[in-house]
C-alpha positions as CSV (number, residue, x, y, z in Angstrom):
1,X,-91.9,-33.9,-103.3
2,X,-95.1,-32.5,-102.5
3,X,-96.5,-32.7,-98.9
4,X,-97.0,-36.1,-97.4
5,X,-100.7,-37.5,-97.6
6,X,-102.6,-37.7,-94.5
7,X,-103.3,-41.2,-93.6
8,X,-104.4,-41.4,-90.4
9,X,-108.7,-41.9,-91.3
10,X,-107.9,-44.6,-93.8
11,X,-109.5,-47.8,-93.9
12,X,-108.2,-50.9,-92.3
13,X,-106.1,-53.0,-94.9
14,X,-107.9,-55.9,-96.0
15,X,-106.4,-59.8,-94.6
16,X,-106.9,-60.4,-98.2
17,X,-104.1,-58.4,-99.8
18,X,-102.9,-59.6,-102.6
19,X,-99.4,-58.2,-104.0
20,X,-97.1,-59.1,-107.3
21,X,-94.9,-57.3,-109.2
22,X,-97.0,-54.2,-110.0
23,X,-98.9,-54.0,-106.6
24,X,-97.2,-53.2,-103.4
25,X,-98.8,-53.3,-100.0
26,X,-98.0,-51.8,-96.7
27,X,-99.3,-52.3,-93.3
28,X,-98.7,-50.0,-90.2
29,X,-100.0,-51.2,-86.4
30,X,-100.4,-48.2,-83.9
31,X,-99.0,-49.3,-80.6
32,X,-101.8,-47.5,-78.4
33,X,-104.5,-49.1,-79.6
34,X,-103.7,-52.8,-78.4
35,X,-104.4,-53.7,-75.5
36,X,-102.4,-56.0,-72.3
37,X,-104.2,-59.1,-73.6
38,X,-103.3,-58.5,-76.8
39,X,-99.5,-59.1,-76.5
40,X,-98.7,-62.8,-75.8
41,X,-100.7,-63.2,-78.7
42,X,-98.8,-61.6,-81.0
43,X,-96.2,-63.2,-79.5
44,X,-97.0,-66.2,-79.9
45,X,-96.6,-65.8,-83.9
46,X,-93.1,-65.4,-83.6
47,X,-90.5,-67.2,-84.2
48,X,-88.3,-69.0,-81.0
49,X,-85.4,-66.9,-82.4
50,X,-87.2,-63.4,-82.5
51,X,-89.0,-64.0,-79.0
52,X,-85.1,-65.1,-77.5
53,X,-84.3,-61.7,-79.2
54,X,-87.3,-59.7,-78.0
55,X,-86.5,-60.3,-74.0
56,X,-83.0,-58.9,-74.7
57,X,-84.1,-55.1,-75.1
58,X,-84.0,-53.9,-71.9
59,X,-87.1,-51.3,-72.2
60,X,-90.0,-52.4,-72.0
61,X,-91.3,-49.9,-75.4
62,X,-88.4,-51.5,-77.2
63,X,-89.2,-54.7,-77.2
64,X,-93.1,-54.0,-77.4
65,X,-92.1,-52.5,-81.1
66,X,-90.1,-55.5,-82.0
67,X,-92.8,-57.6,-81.0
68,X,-95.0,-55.6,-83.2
69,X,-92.9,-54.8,-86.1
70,X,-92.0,-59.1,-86.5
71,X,-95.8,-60.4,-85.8
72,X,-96.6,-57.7,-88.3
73,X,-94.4,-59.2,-91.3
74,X,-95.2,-62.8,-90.7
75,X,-98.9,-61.9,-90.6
76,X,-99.1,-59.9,-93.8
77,X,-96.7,-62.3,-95.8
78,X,-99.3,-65.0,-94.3
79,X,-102.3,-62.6,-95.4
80,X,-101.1,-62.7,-99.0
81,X,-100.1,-66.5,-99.2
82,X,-102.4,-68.6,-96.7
83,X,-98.7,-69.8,-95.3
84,X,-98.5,-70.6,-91.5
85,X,-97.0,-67.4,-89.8
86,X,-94.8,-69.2,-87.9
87,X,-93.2,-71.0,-90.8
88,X,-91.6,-68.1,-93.0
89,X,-88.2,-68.2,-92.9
90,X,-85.1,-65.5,-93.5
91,X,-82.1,-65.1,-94.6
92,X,-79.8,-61.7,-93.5
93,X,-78.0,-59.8,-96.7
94,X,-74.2,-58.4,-95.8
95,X,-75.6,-55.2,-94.7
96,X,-78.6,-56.9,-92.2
97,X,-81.2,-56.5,-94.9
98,X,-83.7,-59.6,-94.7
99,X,-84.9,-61.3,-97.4
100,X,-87.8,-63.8,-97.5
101,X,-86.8,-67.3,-98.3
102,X,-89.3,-68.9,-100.6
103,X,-89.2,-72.2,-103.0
104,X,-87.4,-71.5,-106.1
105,X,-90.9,-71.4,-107.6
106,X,-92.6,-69.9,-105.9
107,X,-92.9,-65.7,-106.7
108,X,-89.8,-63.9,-105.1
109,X,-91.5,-61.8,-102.3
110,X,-89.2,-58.8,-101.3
111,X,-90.3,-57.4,-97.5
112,X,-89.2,-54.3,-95.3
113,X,-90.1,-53.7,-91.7
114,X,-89.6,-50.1,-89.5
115,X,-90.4,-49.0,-86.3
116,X,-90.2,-46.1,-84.3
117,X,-91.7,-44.8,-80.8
118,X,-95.1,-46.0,-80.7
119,X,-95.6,-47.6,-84.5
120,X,-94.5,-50.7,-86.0
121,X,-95.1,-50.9,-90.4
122,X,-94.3,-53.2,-92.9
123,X,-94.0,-53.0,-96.6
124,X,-94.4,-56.3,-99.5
125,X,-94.1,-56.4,-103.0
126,X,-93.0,-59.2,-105.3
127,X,-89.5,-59.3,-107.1
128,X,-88.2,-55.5,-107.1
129,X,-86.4,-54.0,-103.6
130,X,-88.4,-52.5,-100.9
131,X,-87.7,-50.3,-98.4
132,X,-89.8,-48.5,-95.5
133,X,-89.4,-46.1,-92.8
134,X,-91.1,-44.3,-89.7
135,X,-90.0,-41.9,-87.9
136,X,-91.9,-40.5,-84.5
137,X,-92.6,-36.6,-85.3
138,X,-92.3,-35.9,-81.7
139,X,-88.2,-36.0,-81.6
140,X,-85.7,-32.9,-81.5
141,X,-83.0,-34.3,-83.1
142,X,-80.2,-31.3,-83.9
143,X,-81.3,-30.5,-87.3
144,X,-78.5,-28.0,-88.5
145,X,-75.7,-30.1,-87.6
146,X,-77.1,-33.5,-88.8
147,X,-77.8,-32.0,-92.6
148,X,-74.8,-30.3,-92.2
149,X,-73.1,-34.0,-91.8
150,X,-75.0,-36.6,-93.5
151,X,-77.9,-34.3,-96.5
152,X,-76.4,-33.3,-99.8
153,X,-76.4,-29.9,-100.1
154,X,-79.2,-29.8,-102.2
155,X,-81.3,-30.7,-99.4
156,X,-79.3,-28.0,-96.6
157,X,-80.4,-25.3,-98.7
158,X,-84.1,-26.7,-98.9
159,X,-84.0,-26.6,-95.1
160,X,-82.5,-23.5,-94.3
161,X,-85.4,-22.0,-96.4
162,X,-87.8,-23.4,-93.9
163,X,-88.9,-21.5,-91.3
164,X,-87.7,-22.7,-87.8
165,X,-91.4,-24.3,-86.0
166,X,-91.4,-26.3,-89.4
167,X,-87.9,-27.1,-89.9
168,X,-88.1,-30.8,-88.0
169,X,-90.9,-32.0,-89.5
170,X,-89.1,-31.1,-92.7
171,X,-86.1,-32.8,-91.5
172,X,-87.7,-35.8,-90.5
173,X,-89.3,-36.2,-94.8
174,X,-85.8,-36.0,-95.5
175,X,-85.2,-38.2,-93.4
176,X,-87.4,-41.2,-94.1
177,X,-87.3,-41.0,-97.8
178,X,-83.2,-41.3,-97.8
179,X,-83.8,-44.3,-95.0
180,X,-86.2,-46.1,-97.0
181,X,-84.4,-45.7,-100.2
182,X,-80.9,-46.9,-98.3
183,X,-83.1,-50.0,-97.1
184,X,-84.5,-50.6,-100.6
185,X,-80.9,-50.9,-102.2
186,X,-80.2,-53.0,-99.1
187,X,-76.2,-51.1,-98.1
188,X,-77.1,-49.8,-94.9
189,X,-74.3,-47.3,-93.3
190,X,-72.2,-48.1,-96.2
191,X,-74.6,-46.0,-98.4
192,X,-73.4,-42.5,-98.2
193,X,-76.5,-40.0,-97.8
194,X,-75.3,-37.1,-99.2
195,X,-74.7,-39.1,-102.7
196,X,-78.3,-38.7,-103.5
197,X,-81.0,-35.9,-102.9
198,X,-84.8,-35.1,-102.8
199,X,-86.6,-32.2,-103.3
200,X,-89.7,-31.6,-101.4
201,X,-91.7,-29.7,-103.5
202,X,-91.5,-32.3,-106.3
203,X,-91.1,-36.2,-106.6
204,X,-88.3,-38.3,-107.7
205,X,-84.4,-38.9,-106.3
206,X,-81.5,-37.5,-107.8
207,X,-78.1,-38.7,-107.7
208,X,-74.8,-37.2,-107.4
209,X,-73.1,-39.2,-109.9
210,X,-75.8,-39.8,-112.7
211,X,-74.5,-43.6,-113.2
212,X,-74.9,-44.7,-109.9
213,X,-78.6,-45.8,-110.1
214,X,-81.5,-44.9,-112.7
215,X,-84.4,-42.1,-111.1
216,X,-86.7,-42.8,-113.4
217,X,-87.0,-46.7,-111.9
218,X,-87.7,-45.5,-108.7
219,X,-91.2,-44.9,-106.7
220,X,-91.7,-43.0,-103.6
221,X,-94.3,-42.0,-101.5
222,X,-94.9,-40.6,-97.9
223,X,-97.6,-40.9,-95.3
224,X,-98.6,-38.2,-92.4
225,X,-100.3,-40.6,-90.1
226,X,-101.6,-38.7,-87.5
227,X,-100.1,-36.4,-85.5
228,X,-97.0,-38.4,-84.6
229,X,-95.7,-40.2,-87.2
230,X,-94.4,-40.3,-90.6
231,X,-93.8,-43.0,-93.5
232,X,-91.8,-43.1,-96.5
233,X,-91.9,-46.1,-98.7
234,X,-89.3,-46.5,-101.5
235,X,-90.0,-49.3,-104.5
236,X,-87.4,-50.1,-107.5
237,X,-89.5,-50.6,-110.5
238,X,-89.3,-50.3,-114.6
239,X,-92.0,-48.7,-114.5
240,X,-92.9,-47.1,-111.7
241,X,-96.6,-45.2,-112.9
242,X,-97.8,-49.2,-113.1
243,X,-96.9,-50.1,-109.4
244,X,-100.1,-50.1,-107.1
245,X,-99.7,-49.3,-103.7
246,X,-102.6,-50.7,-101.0
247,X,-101.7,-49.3,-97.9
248,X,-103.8,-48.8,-94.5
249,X,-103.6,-50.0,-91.0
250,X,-103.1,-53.4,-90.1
251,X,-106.3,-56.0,-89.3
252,X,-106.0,-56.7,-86.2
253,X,-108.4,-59.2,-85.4
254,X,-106.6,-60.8,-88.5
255,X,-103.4,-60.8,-86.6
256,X,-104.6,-62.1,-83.2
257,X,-106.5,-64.8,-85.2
258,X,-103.3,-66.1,-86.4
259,X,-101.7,-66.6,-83.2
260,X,-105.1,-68.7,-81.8
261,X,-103.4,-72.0,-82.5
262,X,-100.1,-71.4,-80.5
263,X,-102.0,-69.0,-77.8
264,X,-102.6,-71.7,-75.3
265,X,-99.3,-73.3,-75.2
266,X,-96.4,-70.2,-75.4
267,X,-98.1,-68.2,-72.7
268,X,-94.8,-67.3,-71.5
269,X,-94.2,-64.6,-68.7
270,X,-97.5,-62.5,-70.2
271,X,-96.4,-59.6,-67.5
272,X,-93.3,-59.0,-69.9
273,X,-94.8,-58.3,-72.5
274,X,-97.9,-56.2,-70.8
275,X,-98.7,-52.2,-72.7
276,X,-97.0,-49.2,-71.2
Protein backbone atom coordinates (compact mmCIF):
# COMPACT_ATOMS: atom_id res chain seq x y z
CA UNK A 1 0.00 0.00 0.00
CA UNK A 2 1.43 3.19 -0.88
CA UNK A 3 2.26 5.76 1.90
CA UNK A 4 -0.52 6.99 4.10
CA UNK A 5 -2.05 10.54 2.94
CA UNK A 6 -1.41 13.43 5.04
CA UNK A 7 -4.43 14.59 6.63
CA UNK A 8 -3.75 16.77 9.12
CA UNK A 9 -4.61 20.52 6.96
CA UNK A 10 -7.97 19.08 5.87
CA UNK A 11 -11.12 20.81 6.09
CA UNK A 12 -13.48 20.41 8.88
CA UNK A 13 -16.21 17.70 8.04
CA UNK A 14 -19.35 19.19 7.20
CA UNK A 15 -22.64 18.54 10.19
CA UNK A 16 -24.27 17.83 7.01
CA UNK A 17 -22.74 14.48 5.97
CA UNK A 18 -24.67 12.38 4.30
CA UNK A 19 -23.69 8.58 3.88
CA UNK A 20 -25.45 5.35 2.07
CA UNK A 21 -24.18 2.50 0.68
CA UNK A 22 -21.60 3.94 -1.72
CA UNK A 23 -20.40 6.91 0.55
CA UNK A 24 -18.63 6.33 3.81
CA UNK A 25 -17.78 9.03 6.20
CA UNK A 26 -15.27 9.40 8.94
CA UNK A 27 -14.80 11.83 11.69
CA UNK A 28 -11.64 12.22 13.92
CA UNK A 29 -11.63 14.84 17.23
CA UNK A 30 -8.06 15.92 18.35
CA UNK A 31 -8.08 15.85 22.11
CA UNK A 32 -5.75 19.07 22.51
CA UNK A 33 -7.81 21.34 20.91
CA UNK A 34 -10.92 21.21 23.37
CA UNK A 35 -10.89 22.98 25.96
CA UNK A 36 -12.03 22.43 30.23
CA UNK A 37 -15.43 23.95 29.32
CA UNK A 38 -15.88 21.88 26.67
CA UNK A 39 -16.16 18.49 28.46
CA UNK A 40 -19.40 18.26 30.51
CA UNK A 41 -20.81 19.13 27.31
CA UNK A 42 -19.87 16.44 25.52
CA UNK A 43 -20.83 14.65 28.21
CA UNK A 44 -23.87 15.50 28.51
CA UNK A 45 -24.63 13.64 24.96
CA UNK A 46 -24.03 10.47 26.39
CA UNK A 47 -25.89 7.94 27.34
CA UNK A 48 -26.47 7.23 31.48
CA UNK A 49 -24.81 3.89 30.68
CA UNK A 50 -21.54 5.20 28.92
CA UNK A 51 -21.13 8.22 31.51
CA UNK A 52 -21.64 5.15 34.57
CA UNK A 53 -18.84 3.61 32.32
CA UNK A 54 -16.72 6.66 31.76
CA UNK A 55 -16.04 7.32 35.73
CA UNK A 56 -14.83 3.76 35.92
CA UNK A 57 -11.28 4.35 34.10
CA UNK A 58 -9.18 5.26 36.59
CA UNK A 59 -6.92 7.84 34.40
CA UNK A 60 -8.09 10.71 33.86
CA UNK A 61 -6.76 10.53 29.65
CA UNK A 62 -8.69 7.32 29.57
CA UNK A 63 -11.80 8.30 30.32
CA UNK A 64 -11.34 11.81 28.48
CA UNK A 65 -11.00 9.53 25.14
CA UNK A 66 -14.02 7.52 25.95
CA UNK A 67 -15.82 10.50 26.44
CA UNK A 68 -14.68 11.67 23.09
CA UNK A 69 -14.72 8.56 21.06
CA UNK A 70 -18.93 7.94 22.37
CA UNK A 71 -20.07 11.84 22.02
CA UNK A 72 -18.29 11.54 18.63
CA UNK A 73 -20.51 8.49 17.27
CA UNK A 74 -23.78 9.74 18.55
CA UNK A 75 -23.11 13.15 17.11
CA UNK A 76 -22.18 12.01 13.54
CA UNK A 77 -24.94 9.26 13.41
CA UNK A 78 -27.21 12.48 14.55
CA UNK A 79 -25.31 14.68 11.74
CA UNK A 80 -26.52 12.27 9.06
CA UNK A 81 -30.09 11.51 10.40
CA UNK A 82 -31.48 14.75 12.36
CA UNK A 83 -31.98 11.89 15.31
CA UNK A 84 -31.62 13.07 19.03
CA UNK A 85 -27.95 12.11 20.09
CA UNK A 86 -29.07 10.78 23.08
CA UNK A 87 -31.58 8.45 21.63
CA UNK A 88 -29.48 5.97 19.40
CA UNK A 89 -29.34 2.84 20.71
CA UNK A 90 -26.85 -0.50 20.58
CA UNK A 91 -26.70 -3.71 20.55
CA UNK A 92 -22.98 -5.65 21.30
CA UNK A 93 -22.09 -8.67 18.57
CA UNK A 94 -20.36 -12.02 20.32
CA UNK A 95 -17.03 -10.57 19.83
CA UNK A 96 -17.97 -6.76 21.47
CA UNK A 97 -18.54 -5.32 18.00
CA UNK A 98 -21.56 -2.64 18.18
CA UNK A 99 -24.05 -2.37 15.97
CA UNK A 100 -26.50 0.49 15.55
CA UNK A 101 -30.05 -0.44 16.24
CA UNK A 102 -32.37 1.20 13.73
CA UNK A 103 -36.29 0.48 12.69
CA UNK A 104 -36.51 -2.41 10.33
CA UNK A 105 -36.96 0.36 7.71
CA UNK A 106 -35.10 2.42 8.15
CA UNK A 107 -31.36 2.17 6.14
CA UNK A 108 -29.08 -0.40 8.10
CA UNK A 109 -26.27 2.09 9.31
CA UNK A 110 -23.03 0.08 10.19
CA UNK A 111 -20.59 2.32 12.74
CA UNK A 112 -16.85 1.89 14.14
CA UNK A 113 -15.26 3.92 16.79
CA UNK A 114 -11.15 4.01 17.82
CA UNK A 115 -9.20 5.76 20.13
CA UNK A 116 -5.77 6.09 21.01
CA UNK A 117 -3.54 8.65 23.26
CA UNK A 118 -4.83 11.89 22.49
CA UNK A 119 -7.49 11.11 19.39
CA UNK A 120 -10.90 9.86 19.36
CA UNK A 121 -12.43 8.85 15.37
CA UNK A 122 -15.36 7.37 14.13
CA UNK A 123 -16.28 5.79 10.86
CA UNK A 124 -20.32 5.40 9.17
CA UNK A 125 -21.41 3.82 6.24
CA UNK A 126 -24.77 2.17 5.40
CA UNK A 127 -25.23 -1.67 5.08
CA UNK A 128 -21.58 -3.14 4.44
CA UNK A 129 -19.08 -3.68 7.68
CA UNK A 130 -16.82 -1.04 8.94
CA UNK A 131 -13.97 -0.90 10.76
CA UNK A 132 -11.46 1.97 12.01
CA UNK A 133 -8.38 2.30 13.86
CA UNK A 134 -5.78 4.85 15.48
CA UNK A 135 -2.85 4.34 16.65
CA UNK A 136 -0.56 7.17 18.62
CA UNK A 137 2.80 7.24 16.48
CA UNK A 138 4.68 8.19 19.59
CA UNK A 139 4.74 4.43 21.18
CA UNK A 140 7.76 1.87 21.26
CA UNK A 141 6.07 -1.02 21.25
CA UNK A 142 8.79 -4.13 20.66
CA UNK A 143 8.54 -4.45 16.97
CA UNK A 144 10.59 -7.65 16.21
CA UNK A 145 9.00 -9.75 18.66
CA UNK A 146 5.40 -8.68 18.09
CA UNK A 147 5.59 -9.48 14.06
CA UNK A 148 7.46 -12.25 14.93
CA UNK A 149 4.17 -13.36 17.01
CA UNK A 150 1.02 -12.07 15.58
CA UNK A 151 2.22 -10.63 11.23
CA UNK A 152 2.19 -13.21 8.52
CA UNK A 153 5.36 -13.64 7.25
CA UNK A 154 4.75 -11.72 4.37
CA UNK A 155 4.62 -8.70 6.41
CA UNK A 156 8.10 -9.74 8.76
CA UNK A 157 10.03 -9.74 5.67
CA UNK A 158 8.49 -6.18 4.62
CA UNK A 159 9.77 -4.96 7.99
CA UNK A 160 13.02 -6.36 8.26
CA UNK A 161 13.71 -4.49 4.94
CA UNK A 162 13.02 -1.26 6.69
CA UNK A 163 15.56 0.60 8.02
CA UNK A 164 15.53 0.75 11.96
CA UNK A 165 14.36 4.95 12.66
CA UNK A 166 11.43 3.98 10.27
CA UNK A 167 10.68 0.55 11.31
CA UNK A 168 7.70 1.68 14.06
CA UNK A 169 6.05 3.80 12.02
CA UNK A 170 5.93 0.94 9.56
CA UNK A 171 4.86 -1.32 12.21
CA UNK A 172 2.22 0.80 13.41
CA UNK A 173 0.50 0.82 9.14
CA UNK A 174 0.61 -2.72 9.74
CA UNK A 175 -0.81 -2.43 12.50
CA UNK A 176 -4.04 -0.40 11.95
CA UNK A 177 -4.91 -1.78 8.66
CA UNK A 178 -5.03 -5.56 10.25
CA UNK A 179 -7.08 -3.78 13.39
CA UNK A 180 -9.52 -2.14 11.33
CA UNK A 181 -9.97 -4.94 8.99
CA UNK A 182 -10.45 -7.49 12.25
CA UNK A 183 -13.11 -4.80 13.50
CA UNK A 184 -14.82 -4.71 10.04
CA UNK A 185 -15.46 -8.58 10.04
CA UNK A 186 -16.50 -8.00 13.66
CA UNK A 187 -14.17 -11.52 15.36
CA UNK A 188 -11.99 -9.61 17.53
CA UNK A 189 -9.06 -11.77 19.23
CA UNK A 190 -10.58 -14.78 17.61
CA UNK A 191 -9.34 -13.49 14.20
CA UNK A 192 -5.89 -14.77 13.76
CA UNK A 193 -3.55 -11.89 12.28
CA UNK A 194 -1.18 -13.78 10.65
CA UNK A 195 -4.06 -15.41 8.28
CA UNK A 196 -4.13 -12.37 6.15
CA UNK A 197 -1.39 -9.87 4.90
CA UNK A 198 -0.74 -6.37 3.38
CA UNK A 199 1.81 -5.06 1.43
CA UNK A 200 2.81 -1.52 1.85
CA UNK A 201 3.94 -0.57 -1.34
CA UNK A 202 0.59 -1.52 -3.00
CA UNK A 203 -3.15 -1.71 -1.89
CA UNK A 204 -5.38 -4.54 -1.23
CA UNK A 205 -5.39 -7.66 1.54
CA UNK A 206 -4.40 -11.00 0.92
CA UNK A 207 -5.38 -14.04 2.51
CA UNK A 208 -3.70 -17.18 3.53
CA UNK A 209 -6.29 -19.44 2.56
CA UNK A 210 -7.87 -17.86 -0.74
CA UNK A 211 -11.54 -18.97 0.37
CA UNK A 212 -11.68 -17.39 3.52
CA UNK A 213 -12.83 -13.85 2.36
CA UNK A 214 -12.91 -12.25 -1.30
CA UNK A 215 -9.86 -9.14 -1.76
CA UNK A 216 -11.37 -7.78 -4.36
CA UNK A 217 -14.63 -6.66 -2.02
CA UNK A 218 -12.50 -4.98 0.24
CA UNK A 219 -11.47 -1.02 0.58
CA UNK A 220 -8.73 0.41 2.55
CA UNK A 221 -7.30 3.52 3.18
CA UNK A 222 -4.84 5.25 5.73
CA UNK A 223 -4.46 8.64 7.12
CA UNK A 224 -1.02 10.41 8.53
CA UNK A 225 -2.75 12.98 10.64
CA UNK A 226 -0.21 15.06 11.89
CA UNK A 227 2.64 14.17 13.54
CA UNK A 228 1.19 11.73 16.07
CA UNK A 229 -1.32 9.71 14.75
CA UNK A 230 -2.38 7.31 12.23
CA UNK A 231 -5.73 5.97 10.72
CA UNK A 232 -6.68 3.04 8.83
CA UNK A 233 -10.24 2.54 7.71
CA UNK A 234 -11.40 -0.84 6.27
CA UNK A 235 -14.91 -1.06 4.26
CA UNK A 236 -16.50 -4.49 2.71
CA UNK A 237 -17.98 -3.52 -0.56
CA UNK A 238 -18.94 -5.23 -4.09
CA UNK A 239 -17.50 -2.82 -5.54
CA UNK A 240 -15.19 -1.05 -3.84
CA UNK A 241 -13.89 1.83 -6.75
CA UNK A 242 -17.78 3.14 -6.18
CA UNK A 243 -17.48 3.70 -2.31
CA UNK A 244 -16.88 7.49 -1.47
CA UNK A 245 -15.11 8.34 1.43
CA UNK A 246 -15.72 12.08 3.15
CA UNK A 247 -13.38 12.20 5.84
CA UNK A 248 -11.97 15.35 7.92
CA UNK A 249 -12.05 16.48 11.51
CA UNK A 250 -15.01 16.56 13.43
CA UNK A 251 -17.33 20.02 13.80
CA UNK A 252 -17.09 20.94 16.82
CA UNK A 253 -19.30 23.64 17.40
CA UNK A 254 -21.73 20.98 15.86
CA UNK A 255 -20.97 18.71 18.65
CA UNK A 256 -21.24 21.06 21.62
CA UNK A 257 -24.55 22.35 19.91
CA UNK A 258 -26.04 19.03 20.40
CA UNK A 259 -25.43 18.68 23.97
CA UNK A 260 -27.13 22.54 24.66
CA UNK A 261 -30.44 21.00 25.60
CA UNK A 262 -29.13 18.60 28.38
CA UNK A 263 -26.07 21.08 29.38
CA UNK A 264 -27.94 22.81 32.19
CA UNK A 265 -29.30 19.84 33.95
CA UNK A 266 -26.29 16.80 33.91
CA UNK A 267 -23.64 19.24 35.09
CA UNK A 268 -22.30 16.50 37.01
CA UNK A 269 -18.84 16.72 38.90
CA UNK A 270 -17.45 19.08 35.76
CA UNK A 271 -13.78 18.87 37.70
CA UNK A 272 -13.77 15.05 36.53
CA UNK A 273 -13.95 15.45 33.49
CA UNK A 274 -11.57 18.86 33.23
CA UNK A 275 -8.35 18.57 30.08
CA UNK A 276 -5.07 17.33 31.12
Amino acid sequence: MSDPTEAAGGATASPGATVGPDRAVVWWLALDGLGSGDWPRLRAVLSDEERTRADRFHFERDRLVYTAAHALCRGLLSAVTGGPPRDWLFSIGSHGKPEVLVPGSAPRLRVNISHTRGLAAVALVVDHDIGIDVEWLDRHPHVDDLAERMFAEQERQQLAAIPEASKTEAFLRFWTLKEAYVKAIGKGLSQPLDAFYFQLDRPGIHFADPTADDPAHWYFDQLRLGPDHMLALAVRHPAPAKLTVEAGPAPLPYLLSLAAEFAASDEEAPGRMSRR
